[in-house]
BAKOLSE-865132 format. One record per residue (C-alpha): residue number from 1; residue in three letters; y, x, z. Coordinates in steps of 0.2 Angstrom, whole numbers, plus 2048, in hexadecimal, padded with zeros to 3 digits. Example, Ala and Ser with C-alpha at 12.3 -4.5 7.8 and 13.67 -1.06 7.14 Angstrom:
# BAKOLSE-865132
<site><n>1</n><res>ALA</res><y>7EA</y><x>83E</x><z>827</z></site>
<site><n>2</n><res>SER</res><y>7FB</y><x>844</x><z>824</z></site>
# end
This chain:
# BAKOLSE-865132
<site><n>1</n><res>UNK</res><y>468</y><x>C67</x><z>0D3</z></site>
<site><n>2</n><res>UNK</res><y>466</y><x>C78</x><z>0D9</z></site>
<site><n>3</n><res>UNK</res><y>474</y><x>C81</x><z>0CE</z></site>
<site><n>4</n><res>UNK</res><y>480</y><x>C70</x><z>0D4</z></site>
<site><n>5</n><res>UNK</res><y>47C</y><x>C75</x><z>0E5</z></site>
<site><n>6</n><res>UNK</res><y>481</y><x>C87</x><z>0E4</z></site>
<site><n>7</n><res>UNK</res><y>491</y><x>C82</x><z>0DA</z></site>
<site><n>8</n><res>UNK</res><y>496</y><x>C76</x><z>0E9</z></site>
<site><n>9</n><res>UNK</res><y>492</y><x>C84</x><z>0F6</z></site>
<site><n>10</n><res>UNK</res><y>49E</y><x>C90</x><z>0EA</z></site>
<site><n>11</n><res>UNK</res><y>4AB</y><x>C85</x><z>0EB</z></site>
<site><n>12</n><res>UNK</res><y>4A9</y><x>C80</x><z>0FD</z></site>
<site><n>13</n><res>UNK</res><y>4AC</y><x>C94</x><z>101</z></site>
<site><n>14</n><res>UNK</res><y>4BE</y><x>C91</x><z>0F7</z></site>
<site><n>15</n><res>UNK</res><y>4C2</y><x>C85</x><z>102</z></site>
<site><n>16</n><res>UNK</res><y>4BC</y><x>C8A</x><z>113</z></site>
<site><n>17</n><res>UNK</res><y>4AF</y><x>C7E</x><z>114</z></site>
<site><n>18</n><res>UNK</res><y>49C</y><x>C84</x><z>11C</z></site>
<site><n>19</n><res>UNK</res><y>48F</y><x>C7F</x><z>113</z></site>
<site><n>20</n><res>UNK</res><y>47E</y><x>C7D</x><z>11A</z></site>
<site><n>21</n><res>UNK</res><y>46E</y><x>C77</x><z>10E</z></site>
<site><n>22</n><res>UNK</res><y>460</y><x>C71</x><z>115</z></site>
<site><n>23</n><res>UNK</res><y>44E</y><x>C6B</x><z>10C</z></site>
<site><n>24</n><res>UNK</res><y>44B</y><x>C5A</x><z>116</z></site>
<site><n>25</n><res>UNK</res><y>453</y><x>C50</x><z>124</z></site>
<site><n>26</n><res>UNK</res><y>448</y><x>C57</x><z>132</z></site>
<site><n>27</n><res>UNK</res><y>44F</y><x>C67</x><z>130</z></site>
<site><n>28</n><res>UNK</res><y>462</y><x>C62</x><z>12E</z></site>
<site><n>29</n><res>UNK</res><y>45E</y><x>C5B</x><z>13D</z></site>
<site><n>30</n><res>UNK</res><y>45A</y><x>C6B</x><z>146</z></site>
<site><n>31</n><res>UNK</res><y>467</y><x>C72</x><z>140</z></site>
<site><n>32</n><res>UNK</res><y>474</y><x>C66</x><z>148</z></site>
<site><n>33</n><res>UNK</res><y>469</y><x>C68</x><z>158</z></site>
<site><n>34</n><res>UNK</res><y>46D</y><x>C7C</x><z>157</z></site>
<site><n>35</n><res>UNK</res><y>47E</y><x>C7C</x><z>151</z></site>
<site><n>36</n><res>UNK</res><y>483</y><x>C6F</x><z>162</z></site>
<site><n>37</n><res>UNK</res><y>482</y><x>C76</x><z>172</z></site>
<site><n>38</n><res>UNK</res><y>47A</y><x>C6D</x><z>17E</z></site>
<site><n>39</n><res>UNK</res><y>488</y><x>C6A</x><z>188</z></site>
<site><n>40</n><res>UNK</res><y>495</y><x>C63</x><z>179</z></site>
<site><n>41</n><res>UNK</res><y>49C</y><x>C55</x><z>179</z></site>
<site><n>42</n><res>UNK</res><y>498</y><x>C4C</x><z>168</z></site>
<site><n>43</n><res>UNK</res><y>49E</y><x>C3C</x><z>160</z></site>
<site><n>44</n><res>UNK</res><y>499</y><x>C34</x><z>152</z></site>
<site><n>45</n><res>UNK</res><y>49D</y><x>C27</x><z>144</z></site>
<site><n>46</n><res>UNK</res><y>491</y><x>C1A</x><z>13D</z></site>
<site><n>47</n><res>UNK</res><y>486</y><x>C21</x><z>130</z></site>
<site><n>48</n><res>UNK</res><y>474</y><x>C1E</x><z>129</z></site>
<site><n>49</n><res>UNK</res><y>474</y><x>C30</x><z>124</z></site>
<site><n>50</n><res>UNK</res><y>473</y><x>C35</x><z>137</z></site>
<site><n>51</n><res>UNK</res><y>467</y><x>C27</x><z>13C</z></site>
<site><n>52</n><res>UNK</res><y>45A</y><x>C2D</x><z>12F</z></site>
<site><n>53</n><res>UNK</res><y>45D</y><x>C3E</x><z>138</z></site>
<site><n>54</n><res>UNK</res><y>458</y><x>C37</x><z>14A</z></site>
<site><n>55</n><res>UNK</res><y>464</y><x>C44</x><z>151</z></site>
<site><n>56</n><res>UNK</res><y>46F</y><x>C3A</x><z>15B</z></site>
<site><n>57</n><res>UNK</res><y>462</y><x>C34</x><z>165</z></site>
<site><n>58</n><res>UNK</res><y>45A</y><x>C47</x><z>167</z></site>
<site><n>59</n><res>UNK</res><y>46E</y><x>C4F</x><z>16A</z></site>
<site><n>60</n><res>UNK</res><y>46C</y><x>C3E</x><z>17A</z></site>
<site><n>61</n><res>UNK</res><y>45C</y><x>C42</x><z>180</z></site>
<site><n>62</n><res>UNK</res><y>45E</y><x>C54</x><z>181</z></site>
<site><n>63</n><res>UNK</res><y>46F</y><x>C50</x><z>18C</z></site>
<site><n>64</n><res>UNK</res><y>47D</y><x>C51</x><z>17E</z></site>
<site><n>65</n><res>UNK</res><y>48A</y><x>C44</x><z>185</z></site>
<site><n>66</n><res>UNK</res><y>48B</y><x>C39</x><z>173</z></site>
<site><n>67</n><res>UNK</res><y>49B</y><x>C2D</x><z>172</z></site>
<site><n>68</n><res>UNK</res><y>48F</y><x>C22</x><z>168</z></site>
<site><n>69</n><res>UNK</res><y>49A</y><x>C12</x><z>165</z></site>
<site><n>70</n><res>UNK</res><y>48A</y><x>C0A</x><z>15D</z></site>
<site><n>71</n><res>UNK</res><y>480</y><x>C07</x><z>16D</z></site>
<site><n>72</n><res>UNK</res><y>479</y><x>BF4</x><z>16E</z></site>
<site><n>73</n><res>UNK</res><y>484</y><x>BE7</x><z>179</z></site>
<site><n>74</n><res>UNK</res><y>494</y><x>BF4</x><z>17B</z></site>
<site><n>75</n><res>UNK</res><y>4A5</y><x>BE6</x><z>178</z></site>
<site><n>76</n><res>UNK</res><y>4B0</y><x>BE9</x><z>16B</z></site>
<site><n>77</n><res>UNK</res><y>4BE</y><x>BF1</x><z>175</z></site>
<site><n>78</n><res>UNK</res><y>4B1</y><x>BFD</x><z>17B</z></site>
<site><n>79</n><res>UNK</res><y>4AA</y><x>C01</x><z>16C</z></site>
<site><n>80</n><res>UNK</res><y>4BB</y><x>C06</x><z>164</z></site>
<site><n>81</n><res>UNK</res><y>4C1</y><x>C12</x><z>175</z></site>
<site><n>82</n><res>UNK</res><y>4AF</y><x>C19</x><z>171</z></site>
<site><n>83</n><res>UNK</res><y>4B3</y><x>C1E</x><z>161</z></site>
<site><n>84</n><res>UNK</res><y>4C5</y><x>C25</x><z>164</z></site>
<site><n>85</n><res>UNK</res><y>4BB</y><x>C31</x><z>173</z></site>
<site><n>86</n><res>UNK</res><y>4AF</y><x>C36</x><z>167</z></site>
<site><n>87</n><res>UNK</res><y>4BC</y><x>C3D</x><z>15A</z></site>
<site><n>88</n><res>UNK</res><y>4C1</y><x>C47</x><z>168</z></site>
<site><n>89</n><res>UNK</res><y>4B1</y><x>C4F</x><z>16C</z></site>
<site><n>90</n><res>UNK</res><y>4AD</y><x>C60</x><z>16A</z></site>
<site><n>91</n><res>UNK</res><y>4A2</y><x>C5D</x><z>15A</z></site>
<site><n>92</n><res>UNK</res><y>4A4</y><x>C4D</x><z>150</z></site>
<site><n>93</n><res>UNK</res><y>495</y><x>C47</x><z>144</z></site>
<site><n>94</n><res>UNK</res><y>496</y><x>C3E</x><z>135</z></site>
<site><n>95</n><res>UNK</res><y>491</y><x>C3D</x><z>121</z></site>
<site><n>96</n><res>UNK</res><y>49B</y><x>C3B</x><z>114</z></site>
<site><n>97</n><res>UNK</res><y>49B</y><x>C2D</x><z>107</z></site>
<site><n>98</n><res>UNK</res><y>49B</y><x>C38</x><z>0F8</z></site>
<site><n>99</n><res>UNK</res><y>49E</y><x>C49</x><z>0F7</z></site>
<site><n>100</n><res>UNK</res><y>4A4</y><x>C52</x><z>0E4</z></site>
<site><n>101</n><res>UNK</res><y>49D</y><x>C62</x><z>0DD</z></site>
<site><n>102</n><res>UNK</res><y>4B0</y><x>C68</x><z>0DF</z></site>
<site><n>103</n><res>UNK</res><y>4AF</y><x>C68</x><z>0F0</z></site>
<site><n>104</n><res>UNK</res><y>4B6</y><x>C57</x><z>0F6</z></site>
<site><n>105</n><res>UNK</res><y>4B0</y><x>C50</x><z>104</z></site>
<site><n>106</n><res>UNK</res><y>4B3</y><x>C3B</x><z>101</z></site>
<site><n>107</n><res>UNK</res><y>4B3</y><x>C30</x><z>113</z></site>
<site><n>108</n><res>UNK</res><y>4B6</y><x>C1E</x><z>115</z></site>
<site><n>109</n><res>UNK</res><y>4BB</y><x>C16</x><z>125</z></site>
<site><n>110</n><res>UNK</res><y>4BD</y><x>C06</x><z>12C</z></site>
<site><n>111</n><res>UNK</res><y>4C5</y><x>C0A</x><z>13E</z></site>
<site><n>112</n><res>UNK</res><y>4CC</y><x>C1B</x><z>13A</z></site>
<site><n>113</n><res>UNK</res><y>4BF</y><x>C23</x><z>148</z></site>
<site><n>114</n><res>UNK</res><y>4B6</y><x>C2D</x><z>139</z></site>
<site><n>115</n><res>UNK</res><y>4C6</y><x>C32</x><z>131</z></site>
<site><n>116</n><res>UNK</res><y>4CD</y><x>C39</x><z>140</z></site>
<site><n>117</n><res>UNK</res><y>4BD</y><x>C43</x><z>147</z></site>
<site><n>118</n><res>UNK</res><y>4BA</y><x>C4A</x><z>136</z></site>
<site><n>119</n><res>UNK</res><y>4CC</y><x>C4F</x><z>134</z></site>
<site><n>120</n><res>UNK</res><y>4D1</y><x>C55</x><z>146</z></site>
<site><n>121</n><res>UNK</res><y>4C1</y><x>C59</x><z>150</z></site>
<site><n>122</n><res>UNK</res><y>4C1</y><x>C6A</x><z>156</z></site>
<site><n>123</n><res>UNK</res><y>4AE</y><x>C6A</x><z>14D</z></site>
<site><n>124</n><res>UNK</res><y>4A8</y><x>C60</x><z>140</z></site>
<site><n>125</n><res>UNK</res><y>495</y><x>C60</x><z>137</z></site>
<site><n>126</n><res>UNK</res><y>492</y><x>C53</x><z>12A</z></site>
<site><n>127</n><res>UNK</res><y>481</y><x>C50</x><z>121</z></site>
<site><n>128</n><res>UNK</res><y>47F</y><x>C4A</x><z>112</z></site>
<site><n>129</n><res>UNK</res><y>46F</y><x>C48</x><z>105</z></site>
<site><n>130</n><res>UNK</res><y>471</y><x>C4E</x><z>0F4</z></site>
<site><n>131</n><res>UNK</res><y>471</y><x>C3B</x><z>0EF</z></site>
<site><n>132</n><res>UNK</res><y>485</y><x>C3E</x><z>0F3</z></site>
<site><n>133</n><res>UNK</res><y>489</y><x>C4C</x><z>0E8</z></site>
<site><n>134</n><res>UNK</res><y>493</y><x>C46</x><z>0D9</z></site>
<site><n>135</n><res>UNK</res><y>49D</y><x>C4E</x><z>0CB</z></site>
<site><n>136</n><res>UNK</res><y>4AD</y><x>C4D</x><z>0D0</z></site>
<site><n>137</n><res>UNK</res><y>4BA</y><x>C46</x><z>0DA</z></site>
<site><n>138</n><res>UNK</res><y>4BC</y><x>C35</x><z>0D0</z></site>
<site><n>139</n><res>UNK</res><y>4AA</y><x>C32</x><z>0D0</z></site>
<site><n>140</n><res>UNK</res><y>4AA</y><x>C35</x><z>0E2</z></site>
<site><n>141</n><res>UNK</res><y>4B5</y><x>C27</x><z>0E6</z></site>
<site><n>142</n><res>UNK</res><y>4AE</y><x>C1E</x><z>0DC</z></site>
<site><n>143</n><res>UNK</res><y>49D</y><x>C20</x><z>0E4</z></site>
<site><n>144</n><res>UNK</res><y>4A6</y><x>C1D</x><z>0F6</z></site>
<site><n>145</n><res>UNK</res><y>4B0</y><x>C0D</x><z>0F0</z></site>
<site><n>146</n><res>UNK</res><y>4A2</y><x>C02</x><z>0E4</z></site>
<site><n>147</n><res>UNK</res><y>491</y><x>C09</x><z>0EA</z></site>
<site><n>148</n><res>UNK</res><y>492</y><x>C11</x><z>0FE</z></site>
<site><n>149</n><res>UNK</res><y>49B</y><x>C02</x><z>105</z></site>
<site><n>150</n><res>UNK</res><y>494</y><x>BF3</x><z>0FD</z></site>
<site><n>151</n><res>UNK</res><y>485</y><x>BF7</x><z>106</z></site>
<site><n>152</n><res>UNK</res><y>48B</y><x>BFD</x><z>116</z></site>
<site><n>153</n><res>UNK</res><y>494</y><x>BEB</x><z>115</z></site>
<site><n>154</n><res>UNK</res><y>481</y><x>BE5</x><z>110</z></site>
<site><n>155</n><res>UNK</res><y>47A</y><x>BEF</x><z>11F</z></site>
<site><n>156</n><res>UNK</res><y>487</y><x>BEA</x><z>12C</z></site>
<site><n>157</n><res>UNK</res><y>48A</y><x>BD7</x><z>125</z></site>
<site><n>158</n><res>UNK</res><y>49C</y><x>BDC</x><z>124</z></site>
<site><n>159</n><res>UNK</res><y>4A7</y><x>BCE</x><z>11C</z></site>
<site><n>160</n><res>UNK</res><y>4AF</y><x>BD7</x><z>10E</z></site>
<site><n>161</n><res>UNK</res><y>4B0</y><x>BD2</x><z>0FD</z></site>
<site><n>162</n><res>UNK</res><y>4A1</y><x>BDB</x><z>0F8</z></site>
<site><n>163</n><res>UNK</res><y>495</y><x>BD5</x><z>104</z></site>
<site><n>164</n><res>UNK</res><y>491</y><x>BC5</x><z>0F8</z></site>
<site><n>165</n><res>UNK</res><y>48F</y><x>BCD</x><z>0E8</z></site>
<site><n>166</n><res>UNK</res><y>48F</y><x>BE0</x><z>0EC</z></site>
<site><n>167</n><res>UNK</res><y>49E</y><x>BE5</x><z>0E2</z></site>
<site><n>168</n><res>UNK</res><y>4AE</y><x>BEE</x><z>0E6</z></site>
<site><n>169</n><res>UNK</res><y>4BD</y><x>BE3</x><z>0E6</z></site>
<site><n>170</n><res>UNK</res><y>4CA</y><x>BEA</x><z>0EE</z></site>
<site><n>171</n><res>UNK</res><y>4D8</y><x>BE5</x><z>0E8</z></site>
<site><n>172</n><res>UNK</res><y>4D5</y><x>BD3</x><z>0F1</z></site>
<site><n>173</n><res>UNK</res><y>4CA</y><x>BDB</x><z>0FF</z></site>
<site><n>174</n><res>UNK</res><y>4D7</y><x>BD5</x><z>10B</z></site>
<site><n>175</n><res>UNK</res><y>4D9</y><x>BCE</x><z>11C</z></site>
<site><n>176</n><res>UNK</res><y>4D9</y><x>BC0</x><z>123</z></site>
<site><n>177</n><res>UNK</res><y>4CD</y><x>BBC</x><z>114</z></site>
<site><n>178</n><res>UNK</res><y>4C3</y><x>BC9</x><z>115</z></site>
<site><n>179</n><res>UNK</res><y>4BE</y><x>BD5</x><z>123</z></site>
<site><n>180</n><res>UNK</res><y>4C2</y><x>BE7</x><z>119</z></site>
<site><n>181</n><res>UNK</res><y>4B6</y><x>BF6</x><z>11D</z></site>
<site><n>182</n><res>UNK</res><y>4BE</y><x>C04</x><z>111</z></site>
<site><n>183</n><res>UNK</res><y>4D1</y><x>C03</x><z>11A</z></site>
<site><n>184</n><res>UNK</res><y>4D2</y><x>C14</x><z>11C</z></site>
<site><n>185</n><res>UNK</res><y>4CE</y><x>C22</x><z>10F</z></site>
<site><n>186</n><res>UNK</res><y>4CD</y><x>C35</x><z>113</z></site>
<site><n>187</n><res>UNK</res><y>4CA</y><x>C43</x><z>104</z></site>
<site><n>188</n><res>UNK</res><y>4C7</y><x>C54</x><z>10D</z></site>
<site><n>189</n><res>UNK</res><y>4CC</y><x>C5F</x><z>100</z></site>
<site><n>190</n><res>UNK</res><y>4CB</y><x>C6F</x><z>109</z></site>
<site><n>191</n><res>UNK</res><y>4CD</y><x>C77</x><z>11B</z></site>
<site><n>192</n><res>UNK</res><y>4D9</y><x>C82</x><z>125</z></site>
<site><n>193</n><res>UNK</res><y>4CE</y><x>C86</x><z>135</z></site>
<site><n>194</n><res>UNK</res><y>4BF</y><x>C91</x><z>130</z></site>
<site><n>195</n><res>UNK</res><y>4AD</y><x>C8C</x><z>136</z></site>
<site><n>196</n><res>UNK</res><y>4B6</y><x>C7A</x><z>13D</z></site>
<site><n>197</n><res>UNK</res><y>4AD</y><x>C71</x><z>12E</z></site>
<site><n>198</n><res>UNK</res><y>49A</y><x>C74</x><z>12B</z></site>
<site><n>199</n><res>UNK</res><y>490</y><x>C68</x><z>11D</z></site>
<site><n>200</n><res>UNK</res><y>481</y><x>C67</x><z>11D</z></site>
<site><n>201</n><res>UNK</res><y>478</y><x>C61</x><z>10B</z></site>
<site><n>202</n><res>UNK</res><y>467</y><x>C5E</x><z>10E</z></site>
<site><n>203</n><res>UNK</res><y>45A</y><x>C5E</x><z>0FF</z></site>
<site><n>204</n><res>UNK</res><y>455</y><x>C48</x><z>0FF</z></site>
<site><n>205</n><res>UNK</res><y>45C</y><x>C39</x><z>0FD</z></site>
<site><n>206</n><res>UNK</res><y>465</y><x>C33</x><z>10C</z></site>
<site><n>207</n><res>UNK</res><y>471</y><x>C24</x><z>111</z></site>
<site><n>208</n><res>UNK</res><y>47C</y><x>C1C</x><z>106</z></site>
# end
């Protein structure tokens, strides 16, 4: 795993991608917390990765103003203007479903918010475990599309095809039948603004 890692921060370099490795959760964690100032704005997407780190309740506590479309009781409408302010923010956080020893970064999103912070936000730091590294591009969709989103439809009781028997079926995962959760698909293959994009791999198993 260690030569993998090394080979994924080479190739990262070639495509102006930061990479950051850190041994467990709690100290990816800390390193988010020093990365953000404490006055940033940060937005986030929905991720399992992120709630095993704890750290978007520490960036609220310590006085980070969170676009956190997640809170408990927020409407619909208000949830979805969340999401579109925290793609603006000054740092966005977010994991990726798969991420290839090649250096691509694989991102699935339902709404478009995750697409549109990790592509366009003037900052962006996303955390993955080593459970996410695959061989190469292929495998990484792959991984997105039949293992990351069945059980994120599991987890959310979203009514798409997969939520019964948790296999992919997307060519007739379609409305109104079915409520789709992968409608939009984002490969970062590389990036133009140095430092913009920061990945943190972290040494455990973590999200889906």
């Amino acid at each position: 795993m260690e030569k993998k890692i090394e080979l994924l921060f080479r190739n990262w370099q070639k495509r102006n991608i930061s990479g950051i490795y850190c041994n467990n959760k709690e100290e990816a964690a800390n390193i988010i917390l020093e990365i953000i100032p404490q006055q940033a704005t940060v937005g986030i997407s929905g991720s399992v990765t992120l709630d095993q780190l704890e750290v978007v309740k520490q960036l609220e506590s310590r006085g980070n103003k969170v676009f956190n479309p997640y809170k408990p009781g927020l409407e619909r409408d208000e949830s979805l203007e969340i999401r579109r302010q925290g793609a603006q923010a000054n740092f966005y956080l977010a994991s990726a479903n798969a991420v290839s020893e090649n250096g691509e970064l694989v991102f699935f999103s339902g709404f478009g918010n995750r697409t549109a912070g990790v592509s366009n936000a003037k900052n962006v730091i996303i955390v993955c475990g080593v459970n996410k590294i695959t061989p190469n591009l292929e495998a990484a969709l792959k991984r997105a599309r039949e293992f990351a989103t069945p059980l994120n439809c599991k987890r959310l009781n979203w009514n798409s095809a997969c939520l019964a028997d948790g296999i992919c079926h997307n060519e007739s995962c379609l409305f109104p039948e079915y409520r789709r959760m992968c409608c939009q698909v984002l490969v970062l293959e590389a990036e133009t603004a140095s430092g913009r994009l920061k990945v943190i791999i972290v040494g455990e198993n973590l999200g889906y």
